[in-house]
C-alpha positions in Angstrom: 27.0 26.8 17.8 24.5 25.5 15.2 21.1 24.9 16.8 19.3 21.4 16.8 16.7 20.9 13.9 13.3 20.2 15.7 12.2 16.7 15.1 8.4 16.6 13.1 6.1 14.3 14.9 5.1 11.3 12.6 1.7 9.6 13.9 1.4 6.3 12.3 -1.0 3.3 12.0 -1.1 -0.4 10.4 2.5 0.0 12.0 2.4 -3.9 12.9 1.8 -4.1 8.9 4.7 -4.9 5.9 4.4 -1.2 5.0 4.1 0.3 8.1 7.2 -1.5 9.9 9.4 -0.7 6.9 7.9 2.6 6.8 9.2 3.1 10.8 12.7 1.6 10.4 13.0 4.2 7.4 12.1 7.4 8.9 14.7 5.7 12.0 17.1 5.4 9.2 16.6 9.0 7.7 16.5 11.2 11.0 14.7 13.8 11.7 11.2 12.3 12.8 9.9 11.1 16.1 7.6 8.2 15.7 4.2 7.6 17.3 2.0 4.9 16.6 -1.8 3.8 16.8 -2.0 0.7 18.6 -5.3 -1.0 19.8 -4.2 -2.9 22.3 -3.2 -0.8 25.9 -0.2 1.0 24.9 3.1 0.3 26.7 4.8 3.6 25.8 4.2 7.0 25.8 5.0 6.7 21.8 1.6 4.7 21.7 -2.0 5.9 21.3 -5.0 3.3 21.9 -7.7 3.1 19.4 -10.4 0.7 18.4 -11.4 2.0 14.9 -14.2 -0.9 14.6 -16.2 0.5 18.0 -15.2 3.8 16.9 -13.2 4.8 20.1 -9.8 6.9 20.1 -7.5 8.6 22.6 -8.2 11.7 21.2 -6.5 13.3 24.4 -3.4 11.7 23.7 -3.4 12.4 20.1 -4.2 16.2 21.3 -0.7 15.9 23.3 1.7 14.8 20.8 0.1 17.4 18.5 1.7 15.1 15.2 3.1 17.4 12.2 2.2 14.2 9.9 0.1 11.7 9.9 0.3 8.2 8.0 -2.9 6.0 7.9 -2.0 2.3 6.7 -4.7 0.4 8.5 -6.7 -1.8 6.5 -8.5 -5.7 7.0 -6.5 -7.8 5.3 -8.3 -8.9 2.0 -7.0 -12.5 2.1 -9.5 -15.2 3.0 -13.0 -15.8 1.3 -15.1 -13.0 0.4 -18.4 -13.6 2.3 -20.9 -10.9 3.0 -18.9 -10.7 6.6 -16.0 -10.2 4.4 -16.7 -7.7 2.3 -18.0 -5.5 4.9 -14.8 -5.6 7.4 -12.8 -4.6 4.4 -14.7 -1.8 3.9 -15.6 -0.4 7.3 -12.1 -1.4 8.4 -10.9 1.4 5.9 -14.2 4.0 6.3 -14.7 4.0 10.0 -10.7 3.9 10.5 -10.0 6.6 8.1 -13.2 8.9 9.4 -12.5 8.1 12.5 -8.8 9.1 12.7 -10.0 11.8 10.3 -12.6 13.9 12.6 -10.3 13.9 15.7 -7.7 15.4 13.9 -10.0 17.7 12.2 -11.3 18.8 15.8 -7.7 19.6 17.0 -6.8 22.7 17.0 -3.3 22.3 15.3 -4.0 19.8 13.0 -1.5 18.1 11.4 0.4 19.8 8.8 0.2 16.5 6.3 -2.1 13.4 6.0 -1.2 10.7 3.6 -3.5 7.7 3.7 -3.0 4.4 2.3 -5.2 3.8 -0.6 -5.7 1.4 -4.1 -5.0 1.6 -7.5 -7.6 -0.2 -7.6 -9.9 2.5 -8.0 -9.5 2.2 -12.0 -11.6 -1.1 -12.0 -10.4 -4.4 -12.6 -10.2 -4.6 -16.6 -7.9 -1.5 -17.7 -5.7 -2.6 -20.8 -4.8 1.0 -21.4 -2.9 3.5 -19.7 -4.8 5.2 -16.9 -3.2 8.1 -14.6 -4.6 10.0 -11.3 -7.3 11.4 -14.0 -9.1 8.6 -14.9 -12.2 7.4 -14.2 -13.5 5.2 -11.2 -14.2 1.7 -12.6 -17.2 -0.4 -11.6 -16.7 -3.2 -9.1 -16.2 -3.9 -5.0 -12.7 -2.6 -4.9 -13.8 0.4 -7.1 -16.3 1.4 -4.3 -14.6 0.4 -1.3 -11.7 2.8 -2.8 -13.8 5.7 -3.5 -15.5 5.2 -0.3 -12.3 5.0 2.0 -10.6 8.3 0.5 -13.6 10.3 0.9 -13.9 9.2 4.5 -11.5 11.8 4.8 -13.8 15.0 3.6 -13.6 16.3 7.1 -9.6 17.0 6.9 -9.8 18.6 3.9 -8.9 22.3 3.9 -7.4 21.7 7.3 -4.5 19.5 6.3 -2.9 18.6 3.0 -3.8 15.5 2.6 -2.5 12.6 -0.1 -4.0 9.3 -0.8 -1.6 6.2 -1.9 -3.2 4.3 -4.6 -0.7 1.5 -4.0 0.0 -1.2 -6.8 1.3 -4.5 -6.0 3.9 -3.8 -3.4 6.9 -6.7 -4.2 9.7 -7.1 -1.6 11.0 -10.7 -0.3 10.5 -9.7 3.3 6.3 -9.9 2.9 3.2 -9.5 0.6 3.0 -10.6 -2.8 6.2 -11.6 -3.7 6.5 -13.4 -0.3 4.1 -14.9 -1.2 4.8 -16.1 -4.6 9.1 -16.9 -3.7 8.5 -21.2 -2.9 6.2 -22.1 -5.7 8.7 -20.5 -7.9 11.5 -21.7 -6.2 10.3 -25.3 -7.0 9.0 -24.4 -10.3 5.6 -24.5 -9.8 5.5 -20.8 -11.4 3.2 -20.7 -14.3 0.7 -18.1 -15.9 -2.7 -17.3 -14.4 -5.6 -17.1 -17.1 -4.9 -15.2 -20.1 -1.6 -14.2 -18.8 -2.8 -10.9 -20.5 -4.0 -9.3 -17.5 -1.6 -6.1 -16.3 0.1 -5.8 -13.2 0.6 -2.5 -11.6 3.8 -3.3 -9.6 6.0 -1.0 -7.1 9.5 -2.1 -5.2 8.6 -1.4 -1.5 11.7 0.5 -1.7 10.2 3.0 -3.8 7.1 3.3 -2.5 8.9 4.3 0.9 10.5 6.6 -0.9 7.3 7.7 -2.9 5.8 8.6 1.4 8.7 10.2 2.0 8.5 12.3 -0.8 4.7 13.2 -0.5 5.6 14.2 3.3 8.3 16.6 1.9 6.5 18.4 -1.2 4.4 21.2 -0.2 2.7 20.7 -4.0 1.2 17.1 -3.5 -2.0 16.5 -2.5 -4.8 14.1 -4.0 -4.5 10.7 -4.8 -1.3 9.4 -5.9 -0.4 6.1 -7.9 2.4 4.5 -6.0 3.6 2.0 -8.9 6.0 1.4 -11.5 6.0 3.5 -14.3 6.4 -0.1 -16.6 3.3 -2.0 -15.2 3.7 -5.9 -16.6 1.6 -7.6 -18.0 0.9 -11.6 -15.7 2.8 -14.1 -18.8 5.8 -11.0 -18.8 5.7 -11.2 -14.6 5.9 -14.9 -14.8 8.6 -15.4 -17.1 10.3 -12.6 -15.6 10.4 -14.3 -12.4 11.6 -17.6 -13.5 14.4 -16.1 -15.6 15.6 -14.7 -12.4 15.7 -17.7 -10.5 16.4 -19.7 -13.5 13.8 -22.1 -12.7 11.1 -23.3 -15.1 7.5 -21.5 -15.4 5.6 -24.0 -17.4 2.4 -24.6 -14.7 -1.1 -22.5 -16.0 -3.6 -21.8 -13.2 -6.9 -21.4 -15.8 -9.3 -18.1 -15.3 -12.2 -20.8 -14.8 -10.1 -23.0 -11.6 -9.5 -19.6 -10.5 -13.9 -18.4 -10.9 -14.7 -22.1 -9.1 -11.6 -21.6 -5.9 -12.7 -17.8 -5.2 -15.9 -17.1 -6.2 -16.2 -15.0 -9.4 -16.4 -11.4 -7.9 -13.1 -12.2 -5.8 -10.9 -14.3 -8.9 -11.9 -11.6 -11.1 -10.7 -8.3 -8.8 -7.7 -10.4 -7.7 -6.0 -13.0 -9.7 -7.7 -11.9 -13.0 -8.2 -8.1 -13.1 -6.0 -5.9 -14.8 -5.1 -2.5 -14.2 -2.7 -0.9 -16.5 -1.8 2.2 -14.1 1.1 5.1 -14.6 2.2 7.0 -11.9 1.8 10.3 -13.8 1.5 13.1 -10.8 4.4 11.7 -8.7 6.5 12.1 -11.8 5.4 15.2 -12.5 5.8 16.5 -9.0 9.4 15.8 -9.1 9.6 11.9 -8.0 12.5 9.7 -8.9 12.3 5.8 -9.0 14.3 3.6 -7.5 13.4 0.8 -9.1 11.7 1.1 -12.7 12.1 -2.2 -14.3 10.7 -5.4 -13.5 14.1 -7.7 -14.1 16.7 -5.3 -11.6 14.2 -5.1 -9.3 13.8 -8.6 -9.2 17.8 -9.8 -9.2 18.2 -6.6 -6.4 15.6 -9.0 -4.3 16.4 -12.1 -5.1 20.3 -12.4 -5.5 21.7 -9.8 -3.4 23.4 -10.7 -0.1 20.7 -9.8 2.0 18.0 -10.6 0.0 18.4 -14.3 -0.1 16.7 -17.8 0.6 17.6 -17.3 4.1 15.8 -14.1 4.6 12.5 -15.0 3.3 10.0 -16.6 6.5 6.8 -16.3 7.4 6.7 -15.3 10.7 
């Protein structure tokens, strides 16, 4: 009689998130994992652990008795909404204090876990890369910049303890949330158009393959570091836009100019969101051994858009 492979233990948080409840209904789908999350609320199952990352209080007993093999951090402020002062600093404490948080307790365990993949940004690179820039280039100069460098490094007190990965996630496009959620209606009613230049490149990834991309970094012994989690054709904004009109044959003629854009966000905020361009490969997960699902802009788009579950009907906001 063959014997039962022993579940790993998956600890995860931001699983309330787009990633994080796709991330949960794929390990369901794949087997093999039991699933915990961090919840800061009381929990109402023994498969929850309470923490409050902004007064720096965990469960660490409970976290002590799962004893997770992996652990997947994907909590993060949301950066929508004004950039105040306020702003700016619950995006990056809600990534620091999280991350070091969750970080020391594990680190004070006495089985840590095995793997621990945290959610990063591509960002990292700045917000005016025209060229190609991998996992070696340079930090760029700006808020995101910063709050990026900051949030991985508030995980120096895992290192050498567990292999940890950071993912430097592009724009993550799938009808059921984020961006593309987002963008579905004023497209749908042809009220697409170009932002600024148009020039400005986007460093997209199907939410299928950056699933896939977690999945893979949980399973190869080799990865650790940062990790770009896009496309390995970024777009540039005027090829996105047309792109996406083609696709629901609907007209892209509106322009949103760079200086609307400055006077609606502020200029720090329209020019490391709507404006900034990051031109970013995914060189190390290719090289350690990754396969994507979705490579080009236009399939991944009709796959969204016209298949039977991917419809009009699917796309809410609740």
């Amino acid at each position: 009689m063959e014997s039962i492979q022993q579940q790993r233990k998956v600890l995860i948080t931001g699983s309330s998130g787009f990633i994080g409840k796709a991330l949960m209904n794929r390990l369901n789908q794949l087997g093999g994992f039991e699933i915990y999350t961090m919840v800061r609320r009381v929990p109402t199952s023994a498969r929850q652990v309470q923490w409050d990352p902004e007064r720096s209080t965990i469960d660490e007993q409970a976290i002590t008795n799962i004893q997770p093999d992996i652990v997947v951090h994907l909590a993060g402020e949301n950066i929508k909404g004004f950039w105040t002062e306020d702003k700016k600093r619950r995006i990056l404490e809600s990534r620091t204090k999280g991350t070091k948080l969750l970080c020391d307790t594990l680190a004070s365990m006495s089985n840590p876990p095995s793997v621990f993949i945290s959610a990063s940004g591509c960002t990292y690179y700045g917000t005016s890369v025209t060229m190609p820039v991998d996992e070696s280039g340079a930090k760029g100069i700006g808020f995101f910049p910063d709050v990026v460098d900051k949030w991985e490094s508030s995980a120096d007190s895992l290192q050498g303890r567990s292999r940890v990965s950071f993912l430097r996630l592009g724009i993550v496009l799938d009808v059921s949330g984020g961006f593309l959620q987002l963008l579905y209606y004023p497209f749908y009613f042809g009220l697409g158009g170009v932002v600024g230049s148009g020039d400005q490149w986007l460093p997209w990834v199907s939410l299928d393959d950056t699933l896939a991309s977690i999945v893979h970094l949980i399973n190869t012994e080799q990865c650790s570091g940062p990790f770009n989690i896009v496309s390995p054709n970024p777009v540039t904004n005027f090829t996105f836009t047309k792109t996406m009109g083609k696709v629901l044959n609907r007209p892209t003629v509106c322009w949103i100019p760079a200086i609307l854009l400055t006077f609606a966000l502020g200029k720090e905020m329209a020019n490391e969101t709507a404006l900034s361009s990051q031109r970013v490969i995914p060189t190390k997960l290719i090289d350690t051994g990754y396969k994507f699902i979705d490579s080009h802009l236009e399939s991944t788009l009709i796959k969204q858009f016209n298949s039977s579950t991917s419809n009009q009907a699917t796309i809410s906001y609740s």
